[in-house]
N, C-alpha and C positions, 0 to 999 in steps of 0.2 A: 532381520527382515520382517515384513507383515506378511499377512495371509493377504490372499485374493479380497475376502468383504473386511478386513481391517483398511484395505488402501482404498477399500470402495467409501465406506464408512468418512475414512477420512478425506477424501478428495470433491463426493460430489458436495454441491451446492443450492442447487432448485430448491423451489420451493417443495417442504414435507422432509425433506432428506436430513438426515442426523446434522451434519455438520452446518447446514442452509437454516436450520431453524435457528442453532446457535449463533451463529451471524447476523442473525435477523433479531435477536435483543439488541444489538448493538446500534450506533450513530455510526453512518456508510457515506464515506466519501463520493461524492457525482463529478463535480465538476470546479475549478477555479469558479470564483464569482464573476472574475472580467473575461471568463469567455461565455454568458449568458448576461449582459448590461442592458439589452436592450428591451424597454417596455414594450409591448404587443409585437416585439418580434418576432423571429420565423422561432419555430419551436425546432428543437434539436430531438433525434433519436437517442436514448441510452441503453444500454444492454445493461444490465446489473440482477450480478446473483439469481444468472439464467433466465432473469424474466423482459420481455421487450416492453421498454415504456417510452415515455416521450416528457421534456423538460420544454418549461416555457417561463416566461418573468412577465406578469399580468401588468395592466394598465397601472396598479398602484403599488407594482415593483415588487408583490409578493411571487414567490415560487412554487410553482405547480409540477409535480412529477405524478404524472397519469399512465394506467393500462396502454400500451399505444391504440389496440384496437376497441373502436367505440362499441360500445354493450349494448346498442340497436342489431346492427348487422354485421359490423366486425372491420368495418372499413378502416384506414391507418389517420390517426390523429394528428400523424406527422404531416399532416396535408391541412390540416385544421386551420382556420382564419383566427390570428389570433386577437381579441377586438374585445371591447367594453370588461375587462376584466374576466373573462374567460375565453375557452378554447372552442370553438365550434365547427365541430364536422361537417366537412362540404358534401356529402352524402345528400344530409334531410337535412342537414342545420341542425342538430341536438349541440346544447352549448352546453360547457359545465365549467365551474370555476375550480381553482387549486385545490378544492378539497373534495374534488370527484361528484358534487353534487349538478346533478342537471337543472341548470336556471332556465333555461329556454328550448321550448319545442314547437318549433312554427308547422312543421307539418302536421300535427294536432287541431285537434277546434281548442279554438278558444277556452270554451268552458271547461275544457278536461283540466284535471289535477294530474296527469300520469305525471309529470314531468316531477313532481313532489313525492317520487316514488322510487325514482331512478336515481342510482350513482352507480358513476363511474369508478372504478378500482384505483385509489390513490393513495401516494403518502406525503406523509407532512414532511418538510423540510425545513433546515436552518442553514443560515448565514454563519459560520465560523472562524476564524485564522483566515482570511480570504476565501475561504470552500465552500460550497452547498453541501450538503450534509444534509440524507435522507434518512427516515426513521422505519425499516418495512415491517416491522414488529405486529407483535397483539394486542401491547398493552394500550389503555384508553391513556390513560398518563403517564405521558413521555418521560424515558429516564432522562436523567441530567447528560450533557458533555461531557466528555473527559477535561480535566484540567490539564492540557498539554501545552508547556511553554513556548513552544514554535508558535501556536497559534495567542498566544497571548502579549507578546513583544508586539509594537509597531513595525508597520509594512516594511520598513526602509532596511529592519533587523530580521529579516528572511525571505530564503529563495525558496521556492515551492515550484518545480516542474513533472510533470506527466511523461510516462510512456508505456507505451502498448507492450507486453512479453506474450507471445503465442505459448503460453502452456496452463499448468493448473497452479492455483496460487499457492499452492503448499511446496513445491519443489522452487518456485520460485524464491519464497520468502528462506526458503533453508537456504540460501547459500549467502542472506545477512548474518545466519548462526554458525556457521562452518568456520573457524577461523584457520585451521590447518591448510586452505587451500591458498590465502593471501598470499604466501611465498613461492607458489608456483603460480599459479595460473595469473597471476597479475605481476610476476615481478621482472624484473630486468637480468640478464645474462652476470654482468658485470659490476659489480660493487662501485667499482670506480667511473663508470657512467654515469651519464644525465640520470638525477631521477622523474626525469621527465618520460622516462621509456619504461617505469615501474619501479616499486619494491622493491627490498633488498633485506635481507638477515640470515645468518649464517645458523640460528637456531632455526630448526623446520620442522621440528617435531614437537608443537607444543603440550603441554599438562594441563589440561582442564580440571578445572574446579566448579562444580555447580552449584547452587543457592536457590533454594525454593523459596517465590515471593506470592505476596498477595494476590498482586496483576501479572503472576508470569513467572517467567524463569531468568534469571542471569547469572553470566558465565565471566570465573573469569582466566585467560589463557595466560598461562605464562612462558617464559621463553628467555633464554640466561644472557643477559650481555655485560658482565664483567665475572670476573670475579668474585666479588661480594655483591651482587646487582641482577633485578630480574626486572624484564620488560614485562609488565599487564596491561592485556587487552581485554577490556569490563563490554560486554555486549547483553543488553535487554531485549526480552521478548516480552510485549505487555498484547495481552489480548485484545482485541484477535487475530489481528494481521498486523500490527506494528511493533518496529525494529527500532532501535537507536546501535551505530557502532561505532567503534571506537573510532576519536576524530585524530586527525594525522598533522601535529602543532595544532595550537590555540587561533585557526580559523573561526570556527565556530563547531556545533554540534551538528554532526547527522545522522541523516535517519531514514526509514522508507516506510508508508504505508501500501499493503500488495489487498488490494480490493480486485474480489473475481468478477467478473466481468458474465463467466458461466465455467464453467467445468473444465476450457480449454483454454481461455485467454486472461489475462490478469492484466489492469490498470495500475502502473504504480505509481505512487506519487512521490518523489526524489525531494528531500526535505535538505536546507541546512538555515542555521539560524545562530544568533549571537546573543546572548542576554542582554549584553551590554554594550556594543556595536555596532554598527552599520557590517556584515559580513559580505564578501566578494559575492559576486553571480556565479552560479554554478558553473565551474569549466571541467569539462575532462583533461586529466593528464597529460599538459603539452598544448593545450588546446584557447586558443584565444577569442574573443568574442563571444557573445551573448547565444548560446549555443544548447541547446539539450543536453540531456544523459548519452544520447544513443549517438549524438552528430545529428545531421539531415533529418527529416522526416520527409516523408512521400505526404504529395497534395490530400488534402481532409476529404472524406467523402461520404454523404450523408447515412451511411450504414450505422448502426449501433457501434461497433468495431472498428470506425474507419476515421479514428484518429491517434496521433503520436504515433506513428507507426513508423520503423524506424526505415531508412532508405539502405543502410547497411544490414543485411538479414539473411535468411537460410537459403533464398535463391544463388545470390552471389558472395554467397562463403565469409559473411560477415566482414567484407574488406580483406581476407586472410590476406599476410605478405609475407611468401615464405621464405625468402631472403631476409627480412629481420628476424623472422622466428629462428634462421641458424647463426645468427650473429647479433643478435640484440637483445630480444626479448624472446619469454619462455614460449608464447603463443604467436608472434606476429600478429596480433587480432590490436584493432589501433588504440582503443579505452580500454579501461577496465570496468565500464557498463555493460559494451559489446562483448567483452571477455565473456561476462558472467552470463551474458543473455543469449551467446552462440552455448557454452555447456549445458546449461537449463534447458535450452529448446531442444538442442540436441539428444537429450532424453525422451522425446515424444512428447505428446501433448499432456497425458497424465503417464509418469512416470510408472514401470512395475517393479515399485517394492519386494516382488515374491521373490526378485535375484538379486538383491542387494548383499551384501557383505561388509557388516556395521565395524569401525573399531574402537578406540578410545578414543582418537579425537573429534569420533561420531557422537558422544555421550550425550550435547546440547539437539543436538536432534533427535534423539532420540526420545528425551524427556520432554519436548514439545510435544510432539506428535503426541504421546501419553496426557497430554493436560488437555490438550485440546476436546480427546474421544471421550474421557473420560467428564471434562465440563459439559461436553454435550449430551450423555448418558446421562447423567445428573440432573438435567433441565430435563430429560424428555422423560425419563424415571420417576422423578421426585420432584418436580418444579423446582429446583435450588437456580435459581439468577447467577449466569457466570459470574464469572471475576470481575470487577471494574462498571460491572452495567449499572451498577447502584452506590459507587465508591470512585466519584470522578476525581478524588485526591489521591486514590493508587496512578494516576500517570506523569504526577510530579518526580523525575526519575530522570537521569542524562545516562548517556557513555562515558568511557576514560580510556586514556593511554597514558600509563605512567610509568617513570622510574623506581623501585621500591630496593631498599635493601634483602639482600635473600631470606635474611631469619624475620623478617616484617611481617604481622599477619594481614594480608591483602582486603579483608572485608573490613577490619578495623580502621587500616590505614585509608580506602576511601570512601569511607560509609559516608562524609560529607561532600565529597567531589560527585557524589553519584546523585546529590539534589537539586532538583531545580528549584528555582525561581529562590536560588540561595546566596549569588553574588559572587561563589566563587569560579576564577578562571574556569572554561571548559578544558583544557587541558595542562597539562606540566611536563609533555613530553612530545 
């Protein structure tokens, strides 16, 4: 378990705060690119890493991520005309382009200079793997990207969907690292059922093995299915908030990025991709059509917060059916999205660590949460640059799920299944 200021430490976000700063070296996903297309469009609200700002795509298609309130009087930006390559406050008319600087201040005379004086609070942004990708950093010279292969395949070879988790992104992303709970909370009653109703394996209590890496940690679970034969499941934690797990057959790879949104809510972004492939659209379990992680979403609504929000949620009991849940499946809860996002929210908004009761196959949580306080210690201590913020070849890195013989030794056996952008299959199991 943590103390009261270890969970403080690691949980909040804002700006100043230990774990917010360390975040803030990083490249931070906003937004798809094709839900902000339009030049001198309406500019969108974004909540990110507890701060309110406002996105917009200028006259010549660059992107602006601005303070939402204008540094005149304070009025919302989100109201702003967005025109001739900047954003202009309907207040007084102060304009300012993508990079926070004020171009234009009509209710001034003429002859003043203030306006050569003023900027607004901004950050620079990139085009990536289809995403905006903001930088809220100090440095004047932006680090590099990650080299992450989702985003380096053509369109056609990855799904990338959104959605909203009401909690803090650290309880959220632990339950990408938790593999012990796959066999219960996601699986199905009956071996010999659809596995359309979930999971299934008779070992439940896996043996973790952890691997300290450059960008992170990865783990891998094992779990007996013959005789001479053990199932591994290789799952990455690459800083700071991305996952890759083990894929389930040679689909493709997946993964999630859990970007905090602020202290209470987390954006995640539901990854899968193919190196080599055109890969399906993302479907939940059973589930047909071009559809979310979570199912439905509820209608968008101009708040920071008020999108991908799921229609299944903690008002009406995530869909619960408790008629399958004593006949079919372990939860009656209908995905194994919703699964994971009714026990996560179900912990409160930010989880108290001070009752927890850790055990072995808690080990990969444990050692994140420890890399995480401790990278951020290290940054605010000693200026040391996390992991990866200056080493965009630590996220060349997959998942796996393989067969291995028992006496095999597992890091040896897929020290090359575990590389990207290396041609081989994403899985063999």
């Amino acid at each position: 378990m943590l103390s009261a200021e270890e969970n403080e430490l690691l949980t909040r976000v804002g700006p100043g705060t230990l774990m917010g700063d360390l975040l803030r070296q990083y490249w931070v996903p906003v937004m798809r690119a094709t839900d902000l297309e339009e030049t001198d469009g309406r500019s969108e609200r974004v909540r990110l890493l507890g701060e309110n700002l406002v996105i917009f795509r200028d006259t010549e298609s660059r992107v602006g991520l601005l303070a939402e309130n204008c540094c005149h009087r304070g009025a919302s930006l989100f109201f702003g005309r967005n025109e001739e390559c900047g954003l202009r406050c309907v207040y007084h008319g102060w304009k300012y382009n993508v990079s926070g600087q004020c171009v234009d201040m009509p209710n001034e005379p003429p002859e003043s200079n203030f306006k050569d004086k003023v900027r607004q609070a901004a950050y620079p942004c990139r085009e990536y793997g289809g995403m905006i990708w903001a930088y809220m950093g100090p440095r004047a010279d932006l680090p590099p990207m990650p080299k992450l292969e989702w985003a380096s395949v053509p369109e056609a070879q990855r799904d990338l969907k959104p959605f909203l988790r009401e909690c803090n992104w650290v309880q959220a992303l632990e339950g990408d690292i938790d593999t012990s709970h796959l066999y219960f909370l996601h699986a199905r009653l009956n071996e010999d059922d659809s596995p359309a109703l979930g999971v299934f394996h008779p070992d439940k209590h896996p043996r973790l093995e952890l691997i300290e890496t450059d960008y992170g940690v990865m783990y891998g679970a094992r779990r007996k299915a013959s005789e001479d034969t053990c199932y591994w499941r290789i799952t990455q934690f690459m800083f700071p908030f991305h996952t890759f797990f083990p894929p389930g057959g040679a689909l493709g790879v997946p993964g999630h990025i859990w970007v905090p949104l602020d202290d209470e809510n987390t954006m995640v972004w539901s990854l899968i991709w193919s190196p080599d492939e055109e890969p399906p659209s993302f479907r939940p379990r059973g589930a047909t059509g071009d559809v979310y992680p979570v199912g439905e979403c509820l209608p968008v609504i101009s708040d920071g917060l008020g999108r991908w929000r799921a229609k299944a949620n903690k008002t009406n009991d995530y869909l619960l059916d408790p008629v399958k849940q004593k006949t079919q499946t372990f939860t009656g809860l209908p995905t194994i999205t919703l699964q994971d996002q009714a026990v996560t929210e179900s912990m409160g908004p930010i989880c108290d660590r001070t009752r927890e009761h850790l055990g072995t196959t808690d080990a990969m949580i444990i050692q994140v949460r420890k890399r995480l306080v401790s990278a951020a210690k290290a940054l605010r201590e000693q200026g040391v640059a996390p992991p990866g913020v200056d080493e965009p070849e630590y996220y060349a890195v997959r998942s796996a799920s393989v067969l291995l013989p028992s006496s095999a030794d597992w890091v040896e056996a897929t020290k090359e299944t575990v590389k990207a952008f290396s041609g081989i299959p994403v899985a063999s199991e």
